[in-house]
C-alpha positions as CSV (number, residue, x, y, z in Angstrom):
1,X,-22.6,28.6,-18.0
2,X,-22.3,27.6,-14.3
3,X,-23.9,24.7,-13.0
4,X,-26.3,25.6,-10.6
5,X,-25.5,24.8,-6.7
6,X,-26.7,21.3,-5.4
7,X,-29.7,20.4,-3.8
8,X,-29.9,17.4,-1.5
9,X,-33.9,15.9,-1.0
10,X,-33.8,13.2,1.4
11,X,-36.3,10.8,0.6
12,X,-38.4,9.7,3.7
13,X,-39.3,6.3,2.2
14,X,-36.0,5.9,4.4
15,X,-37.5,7.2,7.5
16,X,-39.3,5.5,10.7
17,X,-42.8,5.6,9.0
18,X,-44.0,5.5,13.0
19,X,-42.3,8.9,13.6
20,X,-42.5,10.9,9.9
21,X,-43.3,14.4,11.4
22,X,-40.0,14.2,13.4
23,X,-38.3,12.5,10.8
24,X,-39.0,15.3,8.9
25,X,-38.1,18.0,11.1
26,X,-34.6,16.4,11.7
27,X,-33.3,16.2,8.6
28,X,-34.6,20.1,7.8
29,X,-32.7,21.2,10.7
30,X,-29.7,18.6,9.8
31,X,-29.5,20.8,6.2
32,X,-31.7,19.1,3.7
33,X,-32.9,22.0,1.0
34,X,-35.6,19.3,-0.2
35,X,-38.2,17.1,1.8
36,X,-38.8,14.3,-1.1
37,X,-42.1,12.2,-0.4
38,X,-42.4,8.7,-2.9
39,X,-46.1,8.0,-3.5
40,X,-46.9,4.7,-4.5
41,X,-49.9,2.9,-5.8
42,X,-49.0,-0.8,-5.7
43,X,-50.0,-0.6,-9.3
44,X,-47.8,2.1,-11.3
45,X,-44.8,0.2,-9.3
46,X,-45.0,-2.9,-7.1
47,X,-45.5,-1.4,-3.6
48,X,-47.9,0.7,-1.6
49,X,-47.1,4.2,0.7
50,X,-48.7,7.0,1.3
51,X,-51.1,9.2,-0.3
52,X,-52.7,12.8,0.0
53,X,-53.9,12.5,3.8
54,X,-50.3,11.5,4.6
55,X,-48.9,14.4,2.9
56,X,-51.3,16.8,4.3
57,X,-50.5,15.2,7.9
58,X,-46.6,15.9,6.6
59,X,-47.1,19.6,5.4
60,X,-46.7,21.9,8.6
61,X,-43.5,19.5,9.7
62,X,-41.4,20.6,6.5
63,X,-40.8,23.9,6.1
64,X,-38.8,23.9,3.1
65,X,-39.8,22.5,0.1
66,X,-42.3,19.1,0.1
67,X,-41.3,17.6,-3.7
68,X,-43.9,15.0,-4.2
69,X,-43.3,12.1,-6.4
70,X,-46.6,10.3,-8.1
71,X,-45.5,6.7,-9.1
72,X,-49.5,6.3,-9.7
73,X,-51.7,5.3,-12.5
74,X,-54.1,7.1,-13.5
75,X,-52.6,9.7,-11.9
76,X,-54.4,12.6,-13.2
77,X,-57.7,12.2,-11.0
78,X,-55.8,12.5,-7.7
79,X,-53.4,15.8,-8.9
80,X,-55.6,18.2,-7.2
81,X,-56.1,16.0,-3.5
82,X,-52.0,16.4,-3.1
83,X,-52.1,19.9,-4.4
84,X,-54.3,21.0,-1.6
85,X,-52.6,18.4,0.7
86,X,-49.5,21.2,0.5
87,X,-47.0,19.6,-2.2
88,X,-45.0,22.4,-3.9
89,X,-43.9,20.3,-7.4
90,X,-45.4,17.3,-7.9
91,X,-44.3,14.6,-10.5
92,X,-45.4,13.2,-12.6
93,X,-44.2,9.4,-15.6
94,X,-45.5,10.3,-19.1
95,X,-46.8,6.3,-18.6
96,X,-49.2,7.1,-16.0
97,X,-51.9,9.0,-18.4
98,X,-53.0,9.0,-21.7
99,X,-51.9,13.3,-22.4
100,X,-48.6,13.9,-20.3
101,X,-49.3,17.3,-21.6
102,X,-52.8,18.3,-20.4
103,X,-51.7,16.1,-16.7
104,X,-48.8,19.2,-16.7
105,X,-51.2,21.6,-17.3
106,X,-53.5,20.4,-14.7
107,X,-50.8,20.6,-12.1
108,X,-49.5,24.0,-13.0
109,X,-53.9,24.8,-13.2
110,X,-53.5,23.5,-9.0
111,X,-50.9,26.0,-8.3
112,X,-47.8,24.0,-8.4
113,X,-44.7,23.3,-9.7
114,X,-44.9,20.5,-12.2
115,X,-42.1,17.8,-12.4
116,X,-41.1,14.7,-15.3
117,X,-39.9,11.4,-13.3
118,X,-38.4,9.2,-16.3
119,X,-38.2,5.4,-15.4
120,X,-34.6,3.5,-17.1
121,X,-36.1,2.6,-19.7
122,X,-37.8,6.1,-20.8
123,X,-35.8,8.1,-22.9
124,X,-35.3,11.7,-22.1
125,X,-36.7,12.4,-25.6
126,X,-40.3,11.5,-23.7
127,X,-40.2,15.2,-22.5
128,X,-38.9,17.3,-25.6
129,X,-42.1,18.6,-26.3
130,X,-43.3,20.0,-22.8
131,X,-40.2,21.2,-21.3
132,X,-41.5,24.5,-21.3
133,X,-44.3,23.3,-19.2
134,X,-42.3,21.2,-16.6
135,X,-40.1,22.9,-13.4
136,X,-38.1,19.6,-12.8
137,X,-36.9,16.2,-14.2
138,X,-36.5,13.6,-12.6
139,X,-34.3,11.1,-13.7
140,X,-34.7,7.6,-12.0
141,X,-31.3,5.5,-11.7
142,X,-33.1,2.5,-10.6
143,X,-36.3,1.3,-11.1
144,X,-38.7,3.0,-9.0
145,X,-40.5,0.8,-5.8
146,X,-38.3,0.4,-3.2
147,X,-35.5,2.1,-1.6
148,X,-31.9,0.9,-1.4
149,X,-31.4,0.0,-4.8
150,X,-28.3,-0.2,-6.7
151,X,-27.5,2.9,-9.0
152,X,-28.1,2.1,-12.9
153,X,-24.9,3.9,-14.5
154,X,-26.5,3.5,-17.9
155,X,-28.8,6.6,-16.7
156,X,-25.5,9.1,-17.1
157,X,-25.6,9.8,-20.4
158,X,-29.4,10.6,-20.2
159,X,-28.8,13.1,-17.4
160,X,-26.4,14.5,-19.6
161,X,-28.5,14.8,-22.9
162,X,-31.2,16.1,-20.4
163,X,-29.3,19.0,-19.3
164,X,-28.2,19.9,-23.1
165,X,-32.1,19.6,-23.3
166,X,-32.7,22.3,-20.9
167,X,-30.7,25.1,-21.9
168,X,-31.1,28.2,-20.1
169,X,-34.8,27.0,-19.1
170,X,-35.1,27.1,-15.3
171,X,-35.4,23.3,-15.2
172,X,-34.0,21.6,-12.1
173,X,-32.2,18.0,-13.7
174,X,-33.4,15.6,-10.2
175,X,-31.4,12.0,-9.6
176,X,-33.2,9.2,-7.6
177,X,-31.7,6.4,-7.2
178,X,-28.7,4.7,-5.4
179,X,-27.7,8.1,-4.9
180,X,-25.0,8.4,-2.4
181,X,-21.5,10.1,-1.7
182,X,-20.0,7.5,-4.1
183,X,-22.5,8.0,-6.7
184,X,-23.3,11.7,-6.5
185,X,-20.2,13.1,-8.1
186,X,-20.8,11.0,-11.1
187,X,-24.5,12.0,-11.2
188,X,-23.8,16.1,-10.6
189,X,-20.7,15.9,-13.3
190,X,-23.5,14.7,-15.8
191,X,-25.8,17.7,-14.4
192,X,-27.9,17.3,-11.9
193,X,-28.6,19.8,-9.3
194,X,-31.7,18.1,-7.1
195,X,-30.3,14.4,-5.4
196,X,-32.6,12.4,-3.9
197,X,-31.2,10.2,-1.7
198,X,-32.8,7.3,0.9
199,X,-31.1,5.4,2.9
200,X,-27.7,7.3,2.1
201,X,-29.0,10.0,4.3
202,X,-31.2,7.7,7.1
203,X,-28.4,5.2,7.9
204,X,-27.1,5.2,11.3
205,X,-29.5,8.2,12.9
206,X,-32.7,8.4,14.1
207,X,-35.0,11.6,14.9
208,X,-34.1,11.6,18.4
209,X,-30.4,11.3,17.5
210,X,-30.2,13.1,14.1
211,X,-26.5,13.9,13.7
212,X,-25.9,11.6,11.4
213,X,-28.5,12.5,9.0
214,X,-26.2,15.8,9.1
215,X,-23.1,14.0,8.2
216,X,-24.4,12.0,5.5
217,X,-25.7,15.0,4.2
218,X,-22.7,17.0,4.1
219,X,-21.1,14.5,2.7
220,X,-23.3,14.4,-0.6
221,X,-23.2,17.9,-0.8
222,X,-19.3,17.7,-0.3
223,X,-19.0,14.6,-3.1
224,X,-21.1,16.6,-5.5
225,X,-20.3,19.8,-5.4
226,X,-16.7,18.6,-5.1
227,X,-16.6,18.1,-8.9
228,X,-18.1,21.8,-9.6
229,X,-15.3,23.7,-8.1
Protein backbone atom coordinates (compact mmCIF):
# COMPACT_ATOMS: atom_id res chain seq x y z
CA UNK A 1 0.00 0.00 0.00
CA UNK A 2 1.40 3.54 -0.59
CA UNK A 3 2.22 5.71 2.07
CA UNK A 4 0.20 8.60 1.97
CA UNK A 5 1.97 12.13 0.92
CA UNK A 6 3.39 14.22 3.84
CA UNK A 7 1.97 16.79 5.75
CA UNK A 8 4.10 19.50 7.40
CA UNK A 9 2.17 21.39 10.66
CA UNK A 10 4.33 24.09 11.92
CA UNK A 11 3.92 24.49 15.39
CA UNK A 12 3.46 28.14 16.42
CA UNK A 13 4.74 27.55 20.01
CA UNK A 14 7.79 28.65 17.72
CA UNK A 15 6.30 31.84 16.66
CA UNK A 16 6.55 35.67 17.88
CA UNK A 17 3.58 35.14 20.36
CA UNK A 18 3.38 39.26 19.94
CA UNK A 19 2.52 38.79 16.18
CA UNK A 20 0.56 35.13 15.97
CA UNK A 21 -2.13 36.19 13.36
CA UNK A 22 0.79 37.08 10.90
CA UNK A 23 2.76 34.39 12.06
CA UNK A 24 0.16 32.44 10.98
CA UNK A 25 -0.56 33.77 7.70
CA UNK A 26 3.17 33.53 6.73
CA UNK A 27 3.80 30.16 7.03
CA UNK A 28 0.24 29.27 5.14
CA UNK A 29 1.34 31.17 2.31
CA UNK A 30 5.09 29.82 2.80
CA UNK A 31 3.37 26.05 2.17
CA UNK A 32 2.40 24.70 5.49
CA UNK A 33 -0.69 22.05 4.92
CA UNK A 34 -1.20 22.24 8.88
CA UNK A 35 -1.46 25.21 11.40
CA UNK A 36 -0.44 23.12 14.77
CA UNK A 37 -1.51 25.13 17.98
CA UNK A 38 0.15 23.43 21.60
CA UNK A 39 -2.26 24.08 24.45
CA UNK A 40 -0.91 23.92 27.76
CA UNK A 41 -2.18 23.97 31.27
CA UNK A 42 0.94 24.26 33.49
CA UNK A 43 -0.47 21.18 35.09
CA UNK A 44 -0.82 18.22 32.38
CA UNK A 45 2.91 19.48 31.44
CA UNK A 46 5.05 22.05 33.20
CA UNK A 47 4.24 25.23 31.19
CA UNK A 48 1.36 27.52 30.41
CA UNK A 49 0.08 28.96 26.60
CA UNK A 50 -2.89 29.54 25.23
CA UNK A 51 -6.36 28.53 25.47
CA UNK A 52 -9.83 28.67 23.60
CA UNK A 53 -9.96 32.71 23.36
CA UNK A 54 -6.53 32.52 21.75
CA UNK A 55 -7.58 30.01 19.36
CA UNK A 56 -10.74 31.69 18.46
CA UNK A 57 -8.59 35.08 18.05
CA UNK A 58 -6.25 32.52 15.67
CA UNK A 59 -9.21 31.03 13.60
CA UNK A 60 -9.93 33.55 10.62
CA UNK A 61 -5.81 33.89 10.17
CA UNK A 62 -5.38 30.05 9.18
CA UNK A 63 -7.14 29.01 6.40
CA UNK A 64 -6.09 25.61 6.28
CA UNK A 65 -6.38 23.25 8.81
CA UNK A 66 -5.99 24.59 12.81
CA UNK A 67 -4.93 20.95 14.58
CA UNK A 68 -5.21 21.72 18.13
CA UNK A 69 -3.17 19.87 20.71
CA UNK A 70 -4.76 19.61 24.47
CA UNK A 71 -1.82 18.89 26.88
CA UNK A 72 -4.60 19.63 29.75
CA UNK A 73 -6.01 17.83 32.63
CA UNK A 74 -9.18 17.35 33.01
CA UNK A 75 -9.46 18.05 29.67
CA UNK A 76 -12.87 16.85 28.92
CA UNK A 77 -14.73 20.07 30.49
CA UNK A 78 -13.09 22.55 28.06
CA UNK A 79 -13.58 20.18 24.57
CA UNK A 80 -16.51 22.10 23.59
CA UNK A 81 -14.90 25.98 24.35
CA UNK A 82 -12.10 25.02 21.54
CA UNK A 83 -14.59 23.34 19.40
CA UNK A 84 -16.54 26.47 18.99
CA UNK A 85 -13.24 28.52 19.15
CA UNK A 86 -12.73 26.95 15.37
CA UNK A 87 -10.24 23.86 15.91
CA UNK A 88 -10.77 21.17 13.14
CA UNK A 89 -9.09 17.91 15.19
CA UNK A 90 -8.42 18.31 18.50
CA UNK A 91 -6.20 15.95 20.67
CA UNK A 92 -6.40 14.61 23.07
CA UNK A 93 -3.53 12.01 26.15
CA UNK A 94 -5.57 8.99 27.33
CA UNK A 95 -3.88 10.43 30.95
CA UNK A 96 -5.80 13.50 30.95
CA UNK A 97 -9.42 11.75 31.79
CA UNK A 98 -10.75 9.06 33.54
CA UNK A 99 -12.76 7.36 29.90
CA UNK A 100 -10.42 8.25 26.82
CA UNK A 101 -13.29 6.74 25.06
CA UNK A 102 -16.34 8.80 26.03
CA UNK A 103 -13.63 12.20 25.83
CA UNK A 104 -13.43 10.88 21.81
CA UNK A 105 -16.90 10.66 21.65
CA UNK A 106 -17.47 14.03 23.09
CA UNK A 107 -15.21 15.58 20.51
CA UNK A 108 -16.56 13.82 17.50
CA UNK A 109 -20.38 14.90 19.51
CA UNK A 110 -18.62 18.92 18.92
CA UNK A 111 -18.19 18.37 15.28
CA UNK A 112 -14.59 17.60 15.09
CA UNK A 113 -12.01 15.56 14.20
CA UNK A 114 -10.76 13.64 17.19
CA UNK A 115 -6.87 13.00 17.62
CA UNK A 116 -4.54 10.46 20.32
CA UNK A 117 -1.23 12.45 21.41
CA UNK A 118 0.87 9.49 23.19
CA UNK A 119 3.56 10.85 25.58
CA UNK A 120 7.30 8.45 25.41
CA UNK A 121 6.32 6.61 27.85
CA UNK A 122 2.68 5.60 26.54
CA UNK A 123 2.54 2.69 24.54
CA UNK A 124 0.74 2.69 21.26
CA UNK A 125 -1.27 -0.21 22.73
CA UNK A 126 -3.08 2.87 24.86
CA UNK A 127 -5.21 3.35 21.66
CA UNK A 128 -6.08 -0.26 20.26
CA UNK A 129 -9.43 -0.14 21.48
CA UNK A 130 -10.66 3.30 19.96
CA UNK A 131 -8.99 3.52 16.78
CA UNK A 132 -12.05 3.43 15.12
CA UNK A 133 -13.10 6.51 16.92
CA UNK A 134 -9.85 8.58 16.52
CA UNK A 135 -8.80 10.66 13.02
CA UNK A 136 -5.10 11.11 14.03
CA UNK A 137 -2.19 9.95 16.34
CA UNK A 138 0.01 11.68 17.55
CA UNK A 139 3.14 10.35 18.55
CA UNK A 140 5.31 12.69 20.84
CA UNK A 141 9.23 12.20 20.33
CA UNK A 142 9.97 14.21 23.28
CA UNK A 143 8.36 14.92 26.21
CA UNK A 144 5.75 17.40 25.69
CA UNK A 145 6.24 21.32 27.31
CA UNK A 146 8.55 23.11 25.49
CA UNK A 147 9.80 23.48 22.14
CA UNK A 148 13.23 22.70 20.87
CA UNK A 149 13.72 19.54 22.32
CA UNK A 150 15.88 16.74 21.25
CA UNK A 151 14.15 13.95 19.22
CA UNK A 152 13.67 10.55 21.36
CA UNK A 153 14.70 7.75 18.64
CA UNK A 154 13.30 5.15 21.00
CA UNK A 155 9.72 6.54 19.60
CA UNK A 156 10.52 4.77 15.97
CA UNK A 157 9.48 1.57 16.60
CA UNK A 158 6.13 2.81 18.10
CA UNK A 159 5.43 4.89 14.94
CA UNK A 160 5.99 1.88 13.21
CA UNK A 161 3.77 -0.59 15.27
CA UNK A 162 1.22 2.39 15.11
CA UNK A 163 0.99 2.35 11.48
CA UNK A 164 0.65 -1.66 11.29
CA UNK A 165 -2.08 -0.62 13.90
CA UNK A 166 -3.98 1.47 11.50
CA UNK A 167 -4.46 -0.57 8.52
CA UNK A 168 -6.44 0.78 5.84
CA UNK A 169 -8.25 3.02 8.63
CA UNK A 170 -8.08 6.74 7.47
CA UNK A 171 -5.80 7.53 10.54
CA UNK A 172 -3.18 10.18 9.94
CA UNK A 173 0.23 8.70 12.19
CA UNK A 174 1.35 12.73 13.52
CA UNK A 175 5.33 13.20 14.82
CA UNK A 176 6.02 16.07 17.38
CA UNK A 177 9.02 16.37 18.46
CA UNK A 178 12.66 17.43 17.46
CA UNK A 179 11.23 17.00 14.13
CA UNK A 180 13.54 18.49 11.56
CA UNK A 181 15.09 17.82 8.06
CA UNK A 182 17.60 15.41 9.86
CA UNK A 183 14.96 13.69 11.77
CA UNK A 184 12.06 13.59 9.37
CA UNK A 185 13.24 10.90 7.02
CA UNK A 186 13.74 8.59 9.92
CA UNK A 187 10.25 9.54 11.27
CA UNK A 188 8.21 9.24 7.71
CA UNK A 189 10.26 5.77 6.92
CA UNK A 190 8.54 4.50 10.17
CA UNK A 191 5.07 6.03 8.84
CA UNK A 192 4.19 9.11 9.56
CA UNK A 193 2.39 11.39 7.30
CA UNK A 194 1.47 14.73 9.66
CA UNK A 195 5.16 16.41 11.07
CA UNK A 196 5.00 18.90 13.48
CA UNK A 197 7.80 20.78 13.62
CA UNK A 198 8.82 24.21 15.83
CA UNK A 199 11.64 25.78 15.68
CA UNK A 200 12.78 23.74 12.51
CA UNK A 201 10.39 25.75 10.58
CA UNK A 202 10.62 29.41 12.68
CA UNK A 203 14.50 29.66 12.68
CA UNK A 204 15.99 32.49 10.87
CA UNK A 205 12.50 34.23 9.51
CA UNK A 206 10.08 36.39 10.80
CA UNK A 207 6.41 37.39 9.51
CA UNK A 208 7.66 40.37 7.85
CA UNK A 209 10.47 38.39 6.20
CA UNK A 210 8.93 34.88 5.85
CA UNK A 211 11.16 33.16 3.23
CA UNK A 212 12.75 31.17 5.33
CA UNK A 213 9.81 29.63 6.93
CA UNK A 214 9.40 28.49 3.08
CA UNK A 215 12.81 27.03 2.90
CA UNK A 216 12.74 25.14 6.01
CA UNK A 217 9.68 23.87 4.90
CA UNK A 218 10.55 22.56 1.70
CA UNK A 219 13.21 21.13 3.12
CA UNK A 220 11.15 18.78 5.54
CA UNK A 221 8.97 17.97 2.86
CA UNK A 222 12.04 17.28 0.64
CA UNK A 223 13.84 14.99 3.62
CA UNK A 224 10.66 13.12 4.13
CA UNK A 225 9.24 12.45 1.25
CA UNK A 226 12.73 11.76 -0.11
CA UNK A 227 12.54 8.26 1.42
CA UNK A 228 8.96 7.53 -0.18
CA UNK A 229 10.03 7.77 -3.70
Amino acid sequence: MPMPTVKIAPSILAADFADLGAECRAVEAQGADWVHLDVMDGHFVPNLTMGPAICKALRPHISTVMDVHLMIAPVDPFIAAFAEAGADILSVHPEAGPHLHRTLQAIRAAGVRAGVALNPATPAAAVSEVLDLVDLICVMTVNPGFGGQKFIASQLPKISELRRMIGDRAIHLQVDGGVDAATAPRVAEAGADVLVAGSAVFRGGSAADPAAYGENIRAIRAAAEGVRT
